[in-house]
C-alpha positions in Angstrom: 0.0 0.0 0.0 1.4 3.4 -1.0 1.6 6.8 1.1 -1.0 9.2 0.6 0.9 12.9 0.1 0.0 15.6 2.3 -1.9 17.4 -0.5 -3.9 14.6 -1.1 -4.9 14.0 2.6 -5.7 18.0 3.2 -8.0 17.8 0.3 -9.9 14.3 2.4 -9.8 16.3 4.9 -11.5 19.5 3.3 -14.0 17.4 1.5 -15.1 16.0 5.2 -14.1 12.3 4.5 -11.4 12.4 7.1 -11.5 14.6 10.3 -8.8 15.7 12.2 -8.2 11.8 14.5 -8.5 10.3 11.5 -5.5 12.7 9.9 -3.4 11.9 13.3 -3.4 8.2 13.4 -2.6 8.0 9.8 0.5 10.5 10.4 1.1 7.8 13.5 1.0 4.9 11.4 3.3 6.3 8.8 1.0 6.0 6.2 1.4 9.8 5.1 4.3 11.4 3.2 6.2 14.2 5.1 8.1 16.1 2.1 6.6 19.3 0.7 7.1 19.8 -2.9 8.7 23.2 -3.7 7.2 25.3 -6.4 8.1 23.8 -10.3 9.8 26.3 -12.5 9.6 26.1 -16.3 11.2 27.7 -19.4 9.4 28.2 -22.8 10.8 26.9 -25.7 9.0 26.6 -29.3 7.0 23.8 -28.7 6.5 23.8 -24.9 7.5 24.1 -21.3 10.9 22.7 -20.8 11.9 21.9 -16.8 15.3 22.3 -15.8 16.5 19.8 -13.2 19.6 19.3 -11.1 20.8 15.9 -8.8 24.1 15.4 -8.5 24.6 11.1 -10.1 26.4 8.6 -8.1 25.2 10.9 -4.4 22.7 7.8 -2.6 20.6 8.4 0.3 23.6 6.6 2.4 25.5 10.0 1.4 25.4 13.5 2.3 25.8 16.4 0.0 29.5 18.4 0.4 29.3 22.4 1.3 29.9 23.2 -2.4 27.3 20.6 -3.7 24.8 22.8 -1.3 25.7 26.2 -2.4 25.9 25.0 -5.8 22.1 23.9 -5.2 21.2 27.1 -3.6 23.1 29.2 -6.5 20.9 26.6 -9.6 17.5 27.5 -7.1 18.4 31.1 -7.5 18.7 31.1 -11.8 15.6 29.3 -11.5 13.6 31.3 -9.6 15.9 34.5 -11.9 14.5 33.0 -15.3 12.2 30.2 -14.3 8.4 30.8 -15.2 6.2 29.8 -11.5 4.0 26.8 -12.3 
């Protein structure tokens, strides 16, 4: 059985099929996601949106980023946001 995403679960929980218990003992059991998607950026090109990406190959989740890999991030999220279209 798969994890139900926060945005999925806030949307049960608007529509009034879950309630607020109901949210809690799902959190409890695991059975919700805890990352938050940031916002998508996109570029136009001639026939579309194009989405630029970076991961750094060969880095596992046994692995932590270095200090330049992080600034590197941080410097790639501000062109993005710079050029980037919000989605």
């Amino acid at each position: 059985m798969g994890r139900l995403t926060m945005k999925e679960v806030s949307e049960l929980k608007k529509s009034g099929i879950l309630d607020k218990k109901a949210v809690e003992e799902l959190e409890n059991k695991g059975l919700v996601g805890t990352r938050k998607h940031g916002m998508k950026y996109y570029l136009k090109n001639g026939k579309g949106k194009v989405y630029p990406t970076l991961y750094f190959k060969g880095l596992g989740k046994k692995t932590t980023p270095t200090k330049e890999m992080e600034t590197f991030r941080n410097e790639f999220n501000q062109l993005l946001t710079k050029y980037g279209i919000k989605e």
